[in-house]
C-alpha positions as CSV (number, residue, x, y, z in Angstrom):
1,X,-28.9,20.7,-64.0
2,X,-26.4,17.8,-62.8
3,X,-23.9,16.6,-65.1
4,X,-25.1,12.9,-66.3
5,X,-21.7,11.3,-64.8
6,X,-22.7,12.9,-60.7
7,X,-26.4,11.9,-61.6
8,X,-24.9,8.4,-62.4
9,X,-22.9,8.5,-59.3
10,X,-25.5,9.7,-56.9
11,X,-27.5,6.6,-58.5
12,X,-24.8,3.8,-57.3
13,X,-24.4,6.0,-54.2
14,X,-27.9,5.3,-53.2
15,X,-28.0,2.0,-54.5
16,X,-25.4,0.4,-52.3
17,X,-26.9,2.5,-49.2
18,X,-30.1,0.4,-50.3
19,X,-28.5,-2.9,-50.4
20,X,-26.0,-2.0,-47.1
21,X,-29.2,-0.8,-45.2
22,X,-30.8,-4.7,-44.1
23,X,-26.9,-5.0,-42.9
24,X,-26.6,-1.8,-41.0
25,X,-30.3,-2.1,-39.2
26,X,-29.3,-6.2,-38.3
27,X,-26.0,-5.0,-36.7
28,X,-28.3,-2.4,-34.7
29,X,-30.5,-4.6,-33.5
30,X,-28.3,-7.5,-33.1
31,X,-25.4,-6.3,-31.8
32,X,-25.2,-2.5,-31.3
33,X,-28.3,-1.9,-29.1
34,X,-27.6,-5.2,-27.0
35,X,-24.0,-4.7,-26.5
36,X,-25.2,-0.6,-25.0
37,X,-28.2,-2.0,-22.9
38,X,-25.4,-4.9,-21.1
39,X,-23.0,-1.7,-20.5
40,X,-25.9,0.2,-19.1
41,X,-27.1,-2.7,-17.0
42,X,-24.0,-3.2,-15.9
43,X,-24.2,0.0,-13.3
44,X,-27.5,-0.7,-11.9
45,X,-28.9,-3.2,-9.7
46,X,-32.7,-4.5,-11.0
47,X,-34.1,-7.9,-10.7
48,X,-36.1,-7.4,-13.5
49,X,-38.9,-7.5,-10.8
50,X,-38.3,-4.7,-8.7
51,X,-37.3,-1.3,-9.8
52,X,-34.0,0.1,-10.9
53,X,-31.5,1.0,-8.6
54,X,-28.0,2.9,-10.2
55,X,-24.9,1.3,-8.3
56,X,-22.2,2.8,-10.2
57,X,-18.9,0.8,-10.3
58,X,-20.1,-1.1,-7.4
59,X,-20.9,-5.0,-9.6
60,X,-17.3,-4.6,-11.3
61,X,-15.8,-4.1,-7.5
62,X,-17.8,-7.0,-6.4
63,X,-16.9,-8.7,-9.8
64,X,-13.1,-8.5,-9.0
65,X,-13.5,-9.5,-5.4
66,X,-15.3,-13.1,-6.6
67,X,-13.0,-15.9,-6.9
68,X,-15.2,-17.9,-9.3
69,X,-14.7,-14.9,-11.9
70,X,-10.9,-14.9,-11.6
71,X,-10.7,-18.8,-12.5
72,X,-13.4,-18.3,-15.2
73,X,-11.7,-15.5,-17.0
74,X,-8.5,-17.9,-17.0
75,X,-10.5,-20.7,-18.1
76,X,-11.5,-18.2,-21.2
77,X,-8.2,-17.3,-22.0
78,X,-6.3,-20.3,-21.9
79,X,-9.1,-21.4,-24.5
80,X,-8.7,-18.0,-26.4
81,X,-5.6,-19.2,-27.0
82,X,-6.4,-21.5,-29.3
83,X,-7.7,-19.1,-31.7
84,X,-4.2,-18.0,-33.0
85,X,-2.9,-21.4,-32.9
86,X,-5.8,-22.7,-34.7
87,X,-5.3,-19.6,-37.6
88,X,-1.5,-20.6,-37.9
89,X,-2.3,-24.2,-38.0
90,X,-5.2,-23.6,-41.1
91,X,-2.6,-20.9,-42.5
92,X,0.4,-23.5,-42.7
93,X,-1.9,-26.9,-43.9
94,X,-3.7,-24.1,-46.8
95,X,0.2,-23.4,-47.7
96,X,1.0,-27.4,-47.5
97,X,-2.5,-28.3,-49.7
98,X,-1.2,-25.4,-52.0
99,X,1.3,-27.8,-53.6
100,X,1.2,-29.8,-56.4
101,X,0.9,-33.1,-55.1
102,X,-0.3,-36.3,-56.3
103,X,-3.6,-36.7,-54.6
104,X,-4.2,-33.5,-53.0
105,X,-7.9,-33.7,-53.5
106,X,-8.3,-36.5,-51.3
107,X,-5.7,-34.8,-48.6
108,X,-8.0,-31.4,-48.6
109,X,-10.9,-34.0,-48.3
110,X,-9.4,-35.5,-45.4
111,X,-8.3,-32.0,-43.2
112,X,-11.9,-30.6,-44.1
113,X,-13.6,-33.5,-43.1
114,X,-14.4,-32.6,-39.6
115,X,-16.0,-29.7,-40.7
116,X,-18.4,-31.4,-42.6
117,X,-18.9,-34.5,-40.2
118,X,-21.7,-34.3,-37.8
119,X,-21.2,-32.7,-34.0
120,X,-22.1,-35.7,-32.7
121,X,-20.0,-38.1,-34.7
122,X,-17.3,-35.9,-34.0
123,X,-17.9,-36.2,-29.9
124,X,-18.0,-39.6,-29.7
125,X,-14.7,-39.9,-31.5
126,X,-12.9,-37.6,-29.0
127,X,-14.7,-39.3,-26.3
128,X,-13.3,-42.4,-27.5
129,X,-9.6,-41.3,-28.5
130,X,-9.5,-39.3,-24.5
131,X,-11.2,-42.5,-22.8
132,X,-9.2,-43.2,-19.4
133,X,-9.0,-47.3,-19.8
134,X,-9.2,-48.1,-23.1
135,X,-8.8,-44.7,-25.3
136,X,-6.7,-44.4,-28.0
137,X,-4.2,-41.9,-26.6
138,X,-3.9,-44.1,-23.3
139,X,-3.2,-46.5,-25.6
140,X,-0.7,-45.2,-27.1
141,X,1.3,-43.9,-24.1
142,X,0.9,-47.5,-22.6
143,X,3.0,-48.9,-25.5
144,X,5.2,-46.1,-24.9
145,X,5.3,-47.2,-21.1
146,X,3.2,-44.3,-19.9
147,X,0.2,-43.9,-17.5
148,X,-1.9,-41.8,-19.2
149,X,-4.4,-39.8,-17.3
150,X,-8.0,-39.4,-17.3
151,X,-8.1,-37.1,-19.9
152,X,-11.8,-35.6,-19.2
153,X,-12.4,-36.9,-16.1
154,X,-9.3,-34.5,-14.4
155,X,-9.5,-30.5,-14.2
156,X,-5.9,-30.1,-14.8
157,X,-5.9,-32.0,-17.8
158,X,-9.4,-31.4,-19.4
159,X,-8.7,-27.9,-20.6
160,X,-5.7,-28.6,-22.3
161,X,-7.7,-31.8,-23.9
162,X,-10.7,-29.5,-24.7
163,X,-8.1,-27.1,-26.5
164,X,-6.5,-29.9,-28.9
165,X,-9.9,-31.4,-29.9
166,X,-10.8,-27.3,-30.8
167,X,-7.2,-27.2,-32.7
168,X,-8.0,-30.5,-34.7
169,X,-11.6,-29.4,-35.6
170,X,-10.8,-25.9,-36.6
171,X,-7.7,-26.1,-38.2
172,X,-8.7,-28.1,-41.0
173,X,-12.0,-26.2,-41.7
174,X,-13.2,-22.8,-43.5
175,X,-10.4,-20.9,-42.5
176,X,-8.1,-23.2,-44.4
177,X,-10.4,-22.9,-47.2
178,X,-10.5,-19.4,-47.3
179,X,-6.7,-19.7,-47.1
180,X,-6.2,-21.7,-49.5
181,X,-8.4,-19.7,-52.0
182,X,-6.5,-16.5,-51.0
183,X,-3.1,-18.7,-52.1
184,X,-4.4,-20.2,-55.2
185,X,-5.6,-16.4,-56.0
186,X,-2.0,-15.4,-56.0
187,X,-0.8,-15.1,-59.1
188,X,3.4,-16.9,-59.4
């Protein structure tokens, strides 16, 4: 016979297996068994139509000869880097909304406004502050006596614009909020 306290145990044991399993089997299906069939796929050639043929490492050298894929994987990683700059940015505004200042409701309103403000809203805002003739940030470098470019319309400068509409919509969002809970949970 088990002592009552393992029997108890074994209970909670099973119980939390129970409420982890609907977790478990939607990372199998969602993620695990996807992520294995794209690595296996990745050494054959198939059409989906005709049958399969196993290539080896013959896609990734074609892969590293294209050079679309070089430009898009710098595309992706200039953008990746707004990812820590956007976590730093929410991680100093939580530590700035942290304070005890007069009207700090209306502030955390403010920064977690685009969060809660519709997509589309939010697009035709930036597509109005990055308009080439009469934008706001042309503006604004016209009284400062500078040409300002066509923000969307030019490659060179539409990732960079691209990057600091990301920054402005992330920063002030949930990770902020989670921040900020995390700093409020701190005891002095």
């Amino acid at each position: 016979m088990m002592p009552k306290s393992k029997r108890i145990t074994k209970q909670y044991t099973y119980s939390a297996y129970f409420f982890l399993l609907p977790n478990f089997i939607g990372f199998l299906v969602l993620i695990l068994i996807p992520i294995l069939a794209a690595l296996g796929l990745s050494f054959v050639k198939w059409d989906l139509f005709g049958s399969i043929q196993f290539v080896g490492l013959d896609n990734f050298k074609t892969l590293l000869h294209d050079k679309d894929f070089w430009k898009y994987a710098g595309n992706t990683l200039f953008l990746m880097l707004g990812i820590p700059v956007g976590m730093l940015g929410s991680l100093f505004l939580a530590a700035v909304m942290n304070q005890r200042l007069k009207g700090i409701v209306i502030y955390r309103e403010v920064f977690f406004l685009p969060t809660i403000t519709s997509g589309v809203a939010l697009l035709i805002l930036w597509k109005w502050i990055y308009n080439a003739d009469m934008g706001l940030l042309n503006s604004a470098l016209h009284g400062l006596g500078i040409n300002g470019p066509d923000w969307l319309g030019n490659p060179r400068w539409a990732k960079p614009a691209i990057l600091l509409m990301t920054f402005w919509t992330t920063v002030g969002g949930y990770n902020m909020i989670l921040y900020l809970a995390a700093l409020q949970g701190i005891s002095p």
